[in-house]
C-alpha positions in Angstrom: 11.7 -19.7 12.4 14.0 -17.4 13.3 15.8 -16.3 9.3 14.3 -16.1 6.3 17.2 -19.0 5.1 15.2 -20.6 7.8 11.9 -20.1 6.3 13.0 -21.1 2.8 14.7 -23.8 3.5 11.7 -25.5 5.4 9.7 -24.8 2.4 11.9 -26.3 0.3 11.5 -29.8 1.9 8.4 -29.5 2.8 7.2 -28.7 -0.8 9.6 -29.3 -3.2 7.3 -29.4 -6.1 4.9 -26.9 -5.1 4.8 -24.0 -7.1 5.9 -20.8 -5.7 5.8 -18.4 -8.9 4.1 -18.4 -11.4 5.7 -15.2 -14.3 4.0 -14.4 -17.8 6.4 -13.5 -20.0 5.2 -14.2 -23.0 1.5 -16.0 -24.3 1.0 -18.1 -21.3 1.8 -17.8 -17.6 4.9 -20.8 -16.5 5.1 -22.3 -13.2 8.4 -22.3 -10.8 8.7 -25.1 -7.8 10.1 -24.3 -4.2 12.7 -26.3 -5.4 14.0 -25.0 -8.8 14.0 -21.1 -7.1 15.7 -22.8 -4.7 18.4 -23.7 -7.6 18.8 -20.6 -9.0 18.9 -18.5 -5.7 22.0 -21.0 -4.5 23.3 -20.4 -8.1 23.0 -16.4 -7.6 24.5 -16.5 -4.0 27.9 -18.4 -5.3 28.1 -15.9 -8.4 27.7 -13.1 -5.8 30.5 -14.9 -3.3 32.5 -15.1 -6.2 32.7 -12.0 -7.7 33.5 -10.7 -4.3 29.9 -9.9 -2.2 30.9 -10.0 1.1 28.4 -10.3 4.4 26.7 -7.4 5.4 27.6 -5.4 2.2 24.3 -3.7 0.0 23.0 -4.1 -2.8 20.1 -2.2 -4.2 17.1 -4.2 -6.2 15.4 -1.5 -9.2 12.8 -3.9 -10.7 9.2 -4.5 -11.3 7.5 -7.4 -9.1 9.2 -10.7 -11.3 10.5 -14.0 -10.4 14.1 -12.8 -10.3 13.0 -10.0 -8.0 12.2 -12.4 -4.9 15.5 -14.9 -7.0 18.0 -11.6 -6.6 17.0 -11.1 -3.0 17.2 -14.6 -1.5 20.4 -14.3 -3.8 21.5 -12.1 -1.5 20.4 -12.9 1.2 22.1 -15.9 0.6 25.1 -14.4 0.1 25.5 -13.3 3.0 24.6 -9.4 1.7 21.8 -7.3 2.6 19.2 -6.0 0.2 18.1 -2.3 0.0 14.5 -2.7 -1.9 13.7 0.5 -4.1 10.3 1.6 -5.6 10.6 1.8 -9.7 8.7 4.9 -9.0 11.6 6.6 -7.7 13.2 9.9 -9.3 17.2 9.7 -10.1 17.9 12.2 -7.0 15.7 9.7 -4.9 17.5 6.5 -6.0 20.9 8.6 -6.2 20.3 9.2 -2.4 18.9 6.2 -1.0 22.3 4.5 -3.3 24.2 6.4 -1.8 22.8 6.6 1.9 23.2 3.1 2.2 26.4 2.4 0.9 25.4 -0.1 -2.0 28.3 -1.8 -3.3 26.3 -3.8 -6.3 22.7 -2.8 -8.2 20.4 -4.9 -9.8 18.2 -3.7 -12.6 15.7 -4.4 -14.7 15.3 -3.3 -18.6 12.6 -0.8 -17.5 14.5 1.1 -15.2 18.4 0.8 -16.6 18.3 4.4 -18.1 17.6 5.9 -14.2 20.5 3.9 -12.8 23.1 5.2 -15.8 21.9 8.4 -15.5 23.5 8.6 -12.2 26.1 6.0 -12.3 29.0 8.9 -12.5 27.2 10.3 -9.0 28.2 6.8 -7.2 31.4 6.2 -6.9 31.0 3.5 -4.0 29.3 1.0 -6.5 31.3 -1.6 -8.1 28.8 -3.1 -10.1 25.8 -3.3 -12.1 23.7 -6.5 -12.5 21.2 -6.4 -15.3 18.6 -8.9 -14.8 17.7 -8.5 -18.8 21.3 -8.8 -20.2 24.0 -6.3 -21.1 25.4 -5.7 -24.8 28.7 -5.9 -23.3 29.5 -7.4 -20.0 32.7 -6.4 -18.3 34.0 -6.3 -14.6 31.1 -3.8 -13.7 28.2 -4.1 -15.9 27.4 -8.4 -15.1 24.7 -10.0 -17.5 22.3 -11.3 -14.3 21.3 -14.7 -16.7 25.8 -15.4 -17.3 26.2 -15.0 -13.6 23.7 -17.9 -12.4 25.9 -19.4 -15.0 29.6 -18.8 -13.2 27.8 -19.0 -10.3 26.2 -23.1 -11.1 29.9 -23.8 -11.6 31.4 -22.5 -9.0 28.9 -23.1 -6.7 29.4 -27.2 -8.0 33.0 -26.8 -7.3 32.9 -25.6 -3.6 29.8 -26.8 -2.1 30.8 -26.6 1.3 32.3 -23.1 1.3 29.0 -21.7 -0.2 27.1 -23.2 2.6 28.9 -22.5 5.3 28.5 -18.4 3.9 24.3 -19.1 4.2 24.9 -21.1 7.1 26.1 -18.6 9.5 23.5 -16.1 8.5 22.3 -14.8 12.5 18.6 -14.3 13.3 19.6 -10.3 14.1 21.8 -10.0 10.8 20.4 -7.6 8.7 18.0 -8.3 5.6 16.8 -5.0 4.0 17.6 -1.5 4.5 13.7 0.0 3.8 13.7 3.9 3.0 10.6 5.8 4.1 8.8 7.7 1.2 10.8 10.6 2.8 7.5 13.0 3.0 9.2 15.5 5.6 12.7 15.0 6.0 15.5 13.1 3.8 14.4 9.5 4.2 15.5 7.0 6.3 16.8 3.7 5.7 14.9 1.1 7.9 17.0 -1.9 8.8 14.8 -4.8 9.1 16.5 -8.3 10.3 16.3 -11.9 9.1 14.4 -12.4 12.5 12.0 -9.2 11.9 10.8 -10.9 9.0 10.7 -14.6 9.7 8.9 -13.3 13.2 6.2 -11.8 11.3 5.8 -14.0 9.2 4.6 -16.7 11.9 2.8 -13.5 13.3 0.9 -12.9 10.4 -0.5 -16.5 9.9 -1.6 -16.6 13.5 -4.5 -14.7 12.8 -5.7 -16.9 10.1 -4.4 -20.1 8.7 -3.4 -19.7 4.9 -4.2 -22.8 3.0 -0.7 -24.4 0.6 -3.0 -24.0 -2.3 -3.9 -20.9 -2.4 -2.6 -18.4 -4.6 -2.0 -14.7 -5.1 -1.7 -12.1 -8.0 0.9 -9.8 -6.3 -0.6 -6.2 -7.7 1.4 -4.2 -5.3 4.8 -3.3 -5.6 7.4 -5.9 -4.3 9.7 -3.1 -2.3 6.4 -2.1 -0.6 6.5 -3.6 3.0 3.4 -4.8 2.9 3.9 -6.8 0.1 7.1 -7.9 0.8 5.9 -9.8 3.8 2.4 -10.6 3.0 3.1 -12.0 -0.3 6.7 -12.9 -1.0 7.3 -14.6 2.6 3.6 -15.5 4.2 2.8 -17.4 1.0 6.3 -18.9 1.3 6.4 -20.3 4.8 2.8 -22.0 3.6 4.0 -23.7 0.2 1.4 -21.5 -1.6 1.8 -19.8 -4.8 2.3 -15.9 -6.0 2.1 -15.2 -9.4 3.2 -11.6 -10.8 1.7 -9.3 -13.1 2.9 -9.5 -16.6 5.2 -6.6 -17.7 3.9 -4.2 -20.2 5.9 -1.7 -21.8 4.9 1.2 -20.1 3.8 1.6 -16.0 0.3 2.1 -17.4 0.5 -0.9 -19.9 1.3 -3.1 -16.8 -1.7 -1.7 -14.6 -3.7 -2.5 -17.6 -2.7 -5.9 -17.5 -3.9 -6.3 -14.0 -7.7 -7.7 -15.0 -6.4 -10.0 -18.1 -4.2 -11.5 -14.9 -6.5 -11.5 -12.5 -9.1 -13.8 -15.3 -5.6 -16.3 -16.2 -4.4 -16.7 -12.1 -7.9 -16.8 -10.5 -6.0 -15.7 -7.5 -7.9 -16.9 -3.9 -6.3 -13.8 -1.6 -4.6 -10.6 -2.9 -3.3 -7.7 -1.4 -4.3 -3.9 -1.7 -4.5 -0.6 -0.6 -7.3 2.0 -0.7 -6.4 3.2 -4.1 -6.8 0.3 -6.3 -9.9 -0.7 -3.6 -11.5 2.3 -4.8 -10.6 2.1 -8.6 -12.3 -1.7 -8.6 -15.3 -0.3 -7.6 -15.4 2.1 -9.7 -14.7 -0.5 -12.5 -17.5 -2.8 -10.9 -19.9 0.4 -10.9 -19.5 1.1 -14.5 -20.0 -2.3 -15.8 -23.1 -2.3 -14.3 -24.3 1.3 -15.4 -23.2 0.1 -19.1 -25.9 -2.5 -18.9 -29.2 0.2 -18.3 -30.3 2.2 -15.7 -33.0 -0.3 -14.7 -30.0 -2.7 -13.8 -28.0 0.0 -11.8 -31.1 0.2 -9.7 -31.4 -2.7 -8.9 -27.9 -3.2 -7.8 -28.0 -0.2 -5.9 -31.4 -1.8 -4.2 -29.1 -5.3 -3.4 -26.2 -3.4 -2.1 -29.2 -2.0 1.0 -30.2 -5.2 1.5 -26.6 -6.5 1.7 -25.5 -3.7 3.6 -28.5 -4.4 6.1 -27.8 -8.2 6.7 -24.5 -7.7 7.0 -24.3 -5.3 10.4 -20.8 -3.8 11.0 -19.6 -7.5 10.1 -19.6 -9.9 12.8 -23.1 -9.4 13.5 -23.8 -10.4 10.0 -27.4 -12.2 9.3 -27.9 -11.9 13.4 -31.5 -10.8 14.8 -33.7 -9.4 12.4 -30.7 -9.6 9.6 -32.3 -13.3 9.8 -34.8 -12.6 8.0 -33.0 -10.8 4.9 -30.7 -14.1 3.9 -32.9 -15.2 1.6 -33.2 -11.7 -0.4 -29.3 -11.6 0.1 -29.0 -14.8 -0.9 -30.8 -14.5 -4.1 -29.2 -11.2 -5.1 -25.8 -12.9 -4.0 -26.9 -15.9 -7.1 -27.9 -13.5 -9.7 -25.8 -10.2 -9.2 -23.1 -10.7 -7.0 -21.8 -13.8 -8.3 -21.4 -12.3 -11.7 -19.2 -9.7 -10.2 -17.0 -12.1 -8.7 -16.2 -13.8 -11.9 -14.7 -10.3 -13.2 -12.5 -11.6 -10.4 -11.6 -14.7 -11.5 -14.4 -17.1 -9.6 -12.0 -18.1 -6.9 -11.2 -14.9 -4.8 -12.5 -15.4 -1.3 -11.3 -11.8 -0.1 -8.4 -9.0 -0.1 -6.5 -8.0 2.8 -6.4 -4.7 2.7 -3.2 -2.2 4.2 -1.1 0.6 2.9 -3.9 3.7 4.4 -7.3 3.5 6.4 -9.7 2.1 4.1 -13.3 4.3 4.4 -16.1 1.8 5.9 -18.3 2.2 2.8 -15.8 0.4 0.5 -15.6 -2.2 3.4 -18.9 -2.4 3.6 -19.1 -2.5 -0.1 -16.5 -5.5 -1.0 -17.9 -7.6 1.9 -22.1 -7.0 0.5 -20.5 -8.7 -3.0 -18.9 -11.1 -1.5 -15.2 -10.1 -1.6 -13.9 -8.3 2.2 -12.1 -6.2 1.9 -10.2 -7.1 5.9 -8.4 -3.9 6.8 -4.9 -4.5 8.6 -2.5 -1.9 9.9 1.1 -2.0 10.3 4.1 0.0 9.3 7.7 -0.5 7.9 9.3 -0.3 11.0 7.1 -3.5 12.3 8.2 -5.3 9.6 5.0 -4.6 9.0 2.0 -6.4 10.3 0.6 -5.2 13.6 -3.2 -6.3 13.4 -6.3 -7.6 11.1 -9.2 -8.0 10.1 -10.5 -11.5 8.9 -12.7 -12.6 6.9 -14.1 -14.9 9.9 -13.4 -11.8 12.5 -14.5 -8.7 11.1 -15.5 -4.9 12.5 -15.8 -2.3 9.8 -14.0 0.7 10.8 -11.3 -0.8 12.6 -8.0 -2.4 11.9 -8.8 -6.0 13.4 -7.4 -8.2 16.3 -3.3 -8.1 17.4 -1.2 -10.7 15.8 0.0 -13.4 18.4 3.5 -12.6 19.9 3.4 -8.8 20.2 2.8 -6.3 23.0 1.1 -3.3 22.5 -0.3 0.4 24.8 -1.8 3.3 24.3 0.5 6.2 25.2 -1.3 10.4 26.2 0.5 12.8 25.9 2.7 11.9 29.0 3.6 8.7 28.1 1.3 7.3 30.4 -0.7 4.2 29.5 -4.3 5.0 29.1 -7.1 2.3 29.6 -9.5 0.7 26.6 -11.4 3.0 24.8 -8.8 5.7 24.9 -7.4 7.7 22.5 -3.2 7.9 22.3 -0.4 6.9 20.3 -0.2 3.2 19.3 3.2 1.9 20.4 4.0 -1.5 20.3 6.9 -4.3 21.1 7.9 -7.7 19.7 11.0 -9.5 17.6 8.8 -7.9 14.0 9.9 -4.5 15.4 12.5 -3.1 13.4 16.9 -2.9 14.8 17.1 1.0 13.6 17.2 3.5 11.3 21.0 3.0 8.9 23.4 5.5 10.0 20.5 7.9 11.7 20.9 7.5 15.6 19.1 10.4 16.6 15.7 9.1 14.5 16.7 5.5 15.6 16.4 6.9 19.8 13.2 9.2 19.0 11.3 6.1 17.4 12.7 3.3 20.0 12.4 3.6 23.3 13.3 0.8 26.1 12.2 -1.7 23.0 8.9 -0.1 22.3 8.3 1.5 18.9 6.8 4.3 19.1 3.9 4.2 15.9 3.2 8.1 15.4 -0.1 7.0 14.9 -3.4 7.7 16.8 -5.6 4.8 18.2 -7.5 3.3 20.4 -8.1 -0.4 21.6 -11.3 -1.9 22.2 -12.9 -3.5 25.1 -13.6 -6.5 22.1 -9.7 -6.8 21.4 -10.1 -4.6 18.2 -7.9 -2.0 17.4 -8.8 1.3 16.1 -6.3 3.9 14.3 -7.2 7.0 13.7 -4.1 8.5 11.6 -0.7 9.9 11.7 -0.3 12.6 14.3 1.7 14.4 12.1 -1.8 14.9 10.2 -4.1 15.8 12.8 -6.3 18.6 12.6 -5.1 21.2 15.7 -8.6 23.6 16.4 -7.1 27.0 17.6 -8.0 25.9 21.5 -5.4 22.9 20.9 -8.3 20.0 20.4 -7.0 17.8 17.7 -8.5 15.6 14.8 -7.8 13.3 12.6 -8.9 14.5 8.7 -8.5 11.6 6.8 -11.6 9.7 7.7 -13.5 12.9 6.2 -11.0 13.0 3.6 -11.9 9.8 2.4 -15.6 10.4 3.2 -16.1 12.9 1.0 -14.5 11.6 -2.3 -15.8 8.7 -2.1 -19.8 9.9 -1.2 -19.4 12.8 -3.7 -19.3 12.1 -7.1 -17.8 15.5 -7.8 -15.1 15.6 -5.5 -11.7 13.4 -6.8 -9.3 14.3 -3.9 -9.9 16.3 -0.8 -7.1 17.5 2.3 -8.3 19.7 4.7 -5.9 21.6 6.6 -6.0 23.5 10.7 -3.3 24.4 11.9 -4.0 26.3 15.2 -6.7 28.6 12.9 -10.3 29.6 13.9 -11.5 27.5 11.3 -11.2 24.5 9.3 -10.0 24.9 5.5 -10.2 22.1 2.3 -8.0 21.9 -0.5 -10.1 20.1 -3.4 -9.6 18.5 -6.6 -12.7 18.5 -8.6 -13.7 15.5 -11.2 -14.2 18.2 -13.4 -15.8 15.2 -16.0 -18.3 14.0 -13.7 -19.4 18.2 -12.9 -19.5 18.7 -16.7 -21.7 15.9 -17.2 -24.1 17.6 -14.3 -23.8 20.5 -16.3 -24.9 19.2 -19.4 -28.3 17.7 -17.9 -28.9 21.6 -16.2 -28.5 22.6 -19.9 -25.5 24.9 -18.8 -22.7 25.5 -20.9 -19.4 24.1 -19.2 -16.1 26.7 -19.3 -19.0 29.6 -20.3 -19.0 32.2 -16.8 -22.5 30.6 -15.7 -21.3 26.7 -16.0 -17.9 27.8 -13.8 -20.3 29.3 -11.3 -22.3 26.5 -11.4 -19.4 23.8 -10.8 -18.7 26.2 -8.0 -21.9 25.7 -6.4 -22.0 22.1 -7.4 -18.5 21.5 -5.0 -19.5 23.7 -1.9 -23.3 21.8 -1.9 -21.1 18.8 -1.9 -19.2 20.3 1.1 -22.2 21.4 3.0 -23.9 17.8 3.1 -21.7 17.1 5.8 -23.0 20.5 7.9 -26.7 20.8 9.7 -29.1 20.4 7.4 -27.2 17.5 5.2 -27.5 14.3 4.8 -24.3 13.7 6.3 -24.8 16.0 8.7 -23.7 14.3 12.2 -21.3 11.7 10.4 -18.1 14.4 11.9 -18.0 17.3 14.2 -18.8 20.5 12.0 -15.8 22.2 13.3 -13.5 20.0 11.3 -16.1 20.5 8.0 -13.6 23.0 6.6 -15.6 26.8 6.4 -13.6 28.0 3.3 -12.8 25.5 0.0 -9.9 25.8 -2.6 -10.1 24.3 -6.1 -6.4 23.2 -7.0 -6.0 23.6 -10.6 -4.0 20.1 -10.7 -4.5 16.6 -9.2 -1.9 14.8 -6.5 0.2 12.3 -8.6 3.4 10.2 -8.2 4.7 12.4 -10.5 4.3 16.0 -8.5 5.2 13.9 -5.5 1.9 14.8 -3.8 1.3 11.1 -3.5 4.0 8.2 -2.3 4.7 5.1 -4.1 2.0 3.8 -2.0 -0.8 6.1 -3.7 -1.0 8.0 0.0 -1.1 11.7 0.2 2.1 13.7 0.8 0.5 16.1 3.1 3.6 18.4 3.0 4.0 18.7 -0.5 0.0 19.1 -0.6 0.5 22.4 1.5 4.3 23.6 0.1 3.0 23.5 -3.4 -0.7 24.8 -2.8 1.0 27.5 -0.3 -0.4 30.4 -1.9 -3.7 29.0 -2.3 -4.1 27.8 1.6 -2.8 31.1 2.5 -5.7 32.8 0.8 -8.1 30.3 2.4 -7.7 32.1 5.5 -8.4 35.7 4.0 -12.1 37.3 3.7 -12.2 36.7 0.5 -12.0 32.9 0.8 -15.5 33.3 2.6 -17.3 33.7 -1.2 -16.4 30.0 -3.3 -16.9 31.9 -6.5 -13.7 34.2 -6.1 -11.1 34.9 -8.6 -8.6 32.1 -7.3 -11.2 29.6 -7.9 -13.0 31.0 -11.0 -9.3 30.6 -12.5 -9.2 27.1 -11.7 -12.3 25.7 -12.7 -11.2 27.3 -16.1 -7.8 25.6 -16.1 -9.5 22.2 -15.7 -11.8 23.0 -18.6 -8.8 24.5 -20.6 
C-alpha cells in the first residue's frame, strides 16, 4: 500500500458490501457499504474537478466526526487536493490562522460550526469557496450546497469518466494528504504535512501488532481531525473491511458527549479508541453506578478489584505462579460483577486502545481487572501517528507496548549519542509513517528532522523485553536547581486520580530549590468531607479545613504516607496553590485533546506561582489560598 487511493480502492473490491459507516441521524443508526462511499466520494472528487480544485490545492474540513467527514476528505483526496483537518474546538483567530497559514482555497462546514467560518470569512481573502455539508439558503459561485455538488458532480463525473480517473490516478505515494496543525501550546502552530504514503505506511504498521478482524466495529468517540483517530479509526478499520460508526450529533458539544453511552448500547462496538480523559470519566461513571446500589456492594467491588489486581501481575504475567490459585475467585467475581459492567458497554467490547497522553497504571490496571484493557500506545502527529502498543495479548502496565513492524528507532543523551537498553534519552525514530515537514516552516522542519530521523521531544527508554517506556515531553520536565530533571506528569496523574479531593494537579521546577504544585480542588467531593466532620463549608473553619484536607492529600506521597516511596520526595512539590478556576478548552489550559497546556497553566496562574516561591507560600492556609477556596464556594 503505498496511497490512501491505494488503500480504498483495495477495500472496495475486496468488500464491496461490507459496511464501512454506520451514522444516526435520526431514530435508528443506517448502514453505508465500501462501495456506495466509494460512489459518493468519486461523485465529490468530479464536483471538486469541476468547479476548478486543482492538485495540491487546500481545503480545510470544520465538522463533527460524520459520514461526509471521512466522504469530503477522500473527496479530496480524490481530487487531487490536500485536506487541512481542523478541531471544531477551535477559536475564530485559531481557524482564521491555520486558514490562512495554509493557503486553503475551499472550506467545508458543517451546520454546527458555519457561524465561526462567516465570522471570519471577510479575514480570508485567498478562499474561493464555502462548501456546506448541511445546505445553503442560497447557493451561488462561493457558498456550494455540499448535497447539489455530489449532484453536478454524478453528472459530470458520468460524462468524462476517464478524465476523472486519470486526476486519482496519478495521485504519488509522497503527494501530500493533510496539512495537521499542532495545538500550537508555545509558538504559532504548525502545519504538519503528512503524505498519502505516511498514512497508508502506518496503516500496514499499525495492524502488524495485532490482526484486526473485518467484523469488528468501532464507535469513533474521539474527534476525527485528531491524528490518532484519523489513522486508527478512519483508515485501520478501512484497510480491514471493518466498520466505524459515529456518534450521533446533538445540538450542543455537551448534548453529543451525552450521546456517547446511548451509542455505545445501539453499536455494541468490539474496539474503540481513547485518551486518558474520557478513560478516567468511565470509571468514574462505572464507580458511581456501583456506589448508587449500597455501600455493602461498593465493598465488595472494591474487594474484586484486589483480587483482580492480584491475578493479574503487571499484565503478561497474569494468573502465573501463585496468581494460579486466584482464577477461580477472579473468575467468579468476573460472572457476577464484572460482566455486568461490561454490558454498560455494550456486551461486545473486547478492549480500548488507549493514546492521546500517558495513561496512569491504576486505570490500566483498572480496565484490564473488569475485563476491558485499556492497551496504552504512543505516537505523535508527525509519525502519522502510531509508533508502539500495547495489546491486549502483549501487555506491561506502565509502558507504551512493542514497536510497530517497519520502523527504526534510538535513544538519543544529551549528545546525540545512542545510549544502550534501559537508558533514559529522547525517543527518535525513522520509517515511511514519519512525517515530509512542517508547511512553509523550514527552520522547525530542520530542528525536528534530522538525516531522516524524527526527533520525538519526548523522554524514554527501551527495554531489554522490547517494550518501550516514555516518560514525557522534555519541554515538561521538572529541572531540580542542580540541573537533574523529571518528568511531573506521572505524579500529576497519580495524584488526581488516588485523591479524591484533588481534580487537576501541575507541578512546576524550574531551576528552584524546591518543587511547587498548582491545584484544582473538587471542591464537591471536600464539601461532602466537610459535612460528615460536621463543619460548615465557605464558614472560616470549613476553608481551613479544605485547606488541610488538600495538603494531607499532598503529603501521602512524602515519608510517612502511604504513597510514600511511589516518586522521589524532591519532585513532591514543598509549597501548594489552590487556582480559583479549572483548566478547560475554553481558557485554553487544555488542547483539543483534553491534555494540559502547560504554558498557559503557568502565564495565567503567573502571579500565583510566583508567590509559591515566597515565605509565605510555606503556610497552605495564607490569604492567596483562603481567597480561593472562597471563590469555589462562591
Amino acid at each position: 500500500m503505498k496511497t490512501i487511493i491505494e488503500l480504498f480502492e483495495t477495500s472496495v473490491v475486496n468488500y464491496p458490501d461490507n459496511v464501512y459507516l454506520w451514522e444516526k441521524n435520526k431514530s435508528q443508526y443506517e448502514p453505508t457499504t465500501y462501495k456506495e462511499t466509494r460512489e459518493q466520494v468519486l461523485n465529490l472528487a468530479a464536483g471538486l474537478i469541476q468547479l476548478g480544485f486543482k492538485k495540491g490545492e487546500r481545503a480545510g474540513l470544520v465538522a463533527d466526526g460524520r459520514n461526509d467527514w471521512i466522504i469530503s476528505e477522500l473527496g479530496m483526496l480524490y481530487a487531487g487536493g490536500i485536506n487541512v483537518p481542523l478541531s471544531i474546538r477551535l477559536q475564530d483567530n485559531e481557524l482564521s490562522f491555520r486558514l490562512k497559514h495554509s493557503g486553503a482555497k475551499y472550506i467545508f462546514v458543517s451546520k454546527q460550526h458555519e457561524d465561526k467560518i462567516k465570522a471570519i470569512k471577510s479575514e480570508l481573502p485567498e478562499v474561493e469557496k464555502v462548501i456546506y455539508l448541511d445546505g445553503v439558503e442560497t447557493e451561488d459561485e462561493k457558498n456550494i450546497d455540499y448535497r447539489e455538488l455530489l449532484k453536478r458532480g454524478a453528472k459530470y463525473r458520468n460524462e468524462n469518466t476517464e478524465a476523472v480517473e486519470a486526476v486519482w490516478k496519478a495521485i504519488e505515494p509522497n503527494d501530500v494528504a493533510n496539512i495537521s496543525y499542532t495545538s500550537g501550546t508555545t509558538a504559532d502552530p504548525k502545519g504538519i504535512m503528512l503524505t498519502h504514503l505516511n498514512y497508508a505506511a502506518n496503516v500496514v504498521q499499525s495492524n502488524s501488532l495485532m490482526d484486526l478482524k473485518t467484523e469488528w466495529t468501532t464507535l469513533a468517540i474521539l474527534p476525527w481531525d485528531h491524528a490518532f483517530a484519523h489513522t486508527t479509526c478512519l483508515y485501520v478499520f478501512m484497510y480491514k473491511g471493518a466498520s466505524i460508526a459515529s456518534v450521533e450529533i446533538g445540538k450542543s458539544p455537551m448534548e453529543t458527549l451525552r450521546n456517547i453511552p446511548k451509542n455505545i448500547q445501539e453499536i455494541k462496538p468490539t474496539i474503540m479508541m481513547s485518551v486518558p480523559a474520557y478513560s478516567k470519566t468511565f470509571r468514574k461513571n462505572i464507580e458511581a453506578g456501583i456506589r448508587k446500589k449500597g455501600d455493602t456492594l461498593y465493598k465488595v467491588f472494591q474487594f474484586a478489584l484486589k483480587v483482580a489486581y492480584a491475578h493479574n501481575g503487571y499484565g503478561n504475567n497474569r494468573g502465573k505462579g501463585y496468581r494460579f490459585f486466584l482464577k477461580p475467585l477472579y473468575w467468579l467475581f468476573n460472572k457476577i460483577l464484572f460482566s455486568k459492567i461490561r454490558a454498560g458497554f455494550g456486551g461486545n467490547l473486547e478492549f480500548f486502545i488507549g493514546g492521546g497522553a500517558l495513561l496512569d497504571i491504576e486505570l490500566q490496571r483498572f480496565f484490564y481487572a473488569i475485563g476491558m484493557p485499556v492497551c496504552q500506545g504512543y505516537g505523535l502527529t508527525e509519525a502519522a501517528p502510531v509508533i508502539s502498543s500495547n495489546v491486549p495479548h502483549d501487555v506491561k502496565f506502565g509502558s507504551s507496548g512493542k514497536l510497530v513492524k517497519n520502523i527504526e528507532l534510538k535513544i538519543l543523551d544529551d549528545d546525540g549519542n545512542e545510549v544502550p537498553n534501559g537508558q533514559k534519552g529522547e525517543i527518535v525514530v525513522k520509517g515511511d509513517n514519519i512525517m515530509l515537514g512542517y508547511w512553509n516552516n523550514p527552520t522547525a522542519t530542520a530542528d525536528a528532522l534530522k538525516d531522516g530521523w524524527l526527533h520525538t521531544g519526548d523522554m524514554g527508554y527501551m527495554a531489554n523485553d522490547g517494550f518501550l517506556y516514555v516518560m514525557g515531553r522534555f519541554k515538561s520536565l521538572l529541572i531540580g536547581n542542580d540541573g537533574e530533571k523529571y518528568s511531573p506528569e506521572g505524579i500529576e496523574e497519580a495524584m488526581v486520580d488516588q485523591s479524591p479531593f484533588i481534580q487537576q494537579a501541575m507541578l512546576y521546577n524550574n531551576q528552584n530549590p524546591y518543587t511547587s504544585g498548582m491545584i484544582v480542588p473538587d471542591i464537591e467531593a471536600i464539601n461532602r468531607e466537610l459535612k460528615g466532620r460536621g463543619i460548615k463549608k465557605g464558614s472560616d473553619e470549613g476553608n481551613k479545613a479544605s485547606l488541610s484536607i488538600i495538603q494531607n492529600e499532598i503529603n501521602q506521597y512524602k515519608k510517612g504516607g502511604k504513597f510514600e516511596g511511589e516518586f522521589p520526595e524532591r519532585w513532591i512539590p514543598a509549597t501548594i496553590t489552590i487556582l480559583p478556576h479549572a483548566f478547560t478548552t475554553d481558557n485554553k489550559m487544555l488542547n483539543a485533546t483534553m491534555k494540559m497546556v502547560r504554558d498557559q497553566v503557568t502565564g495565567q496562574f503567573a502571579k500565583e506561582l510566583e508567590f509559591l516561591y515566597t515565605p509565605g507560600a510555606k503556610n497552605i492556609e495564607n490569604e492567596m489560598n483562603l481567597g480561593a477556596v472562597k471563590q469555589w464556594n462562591s
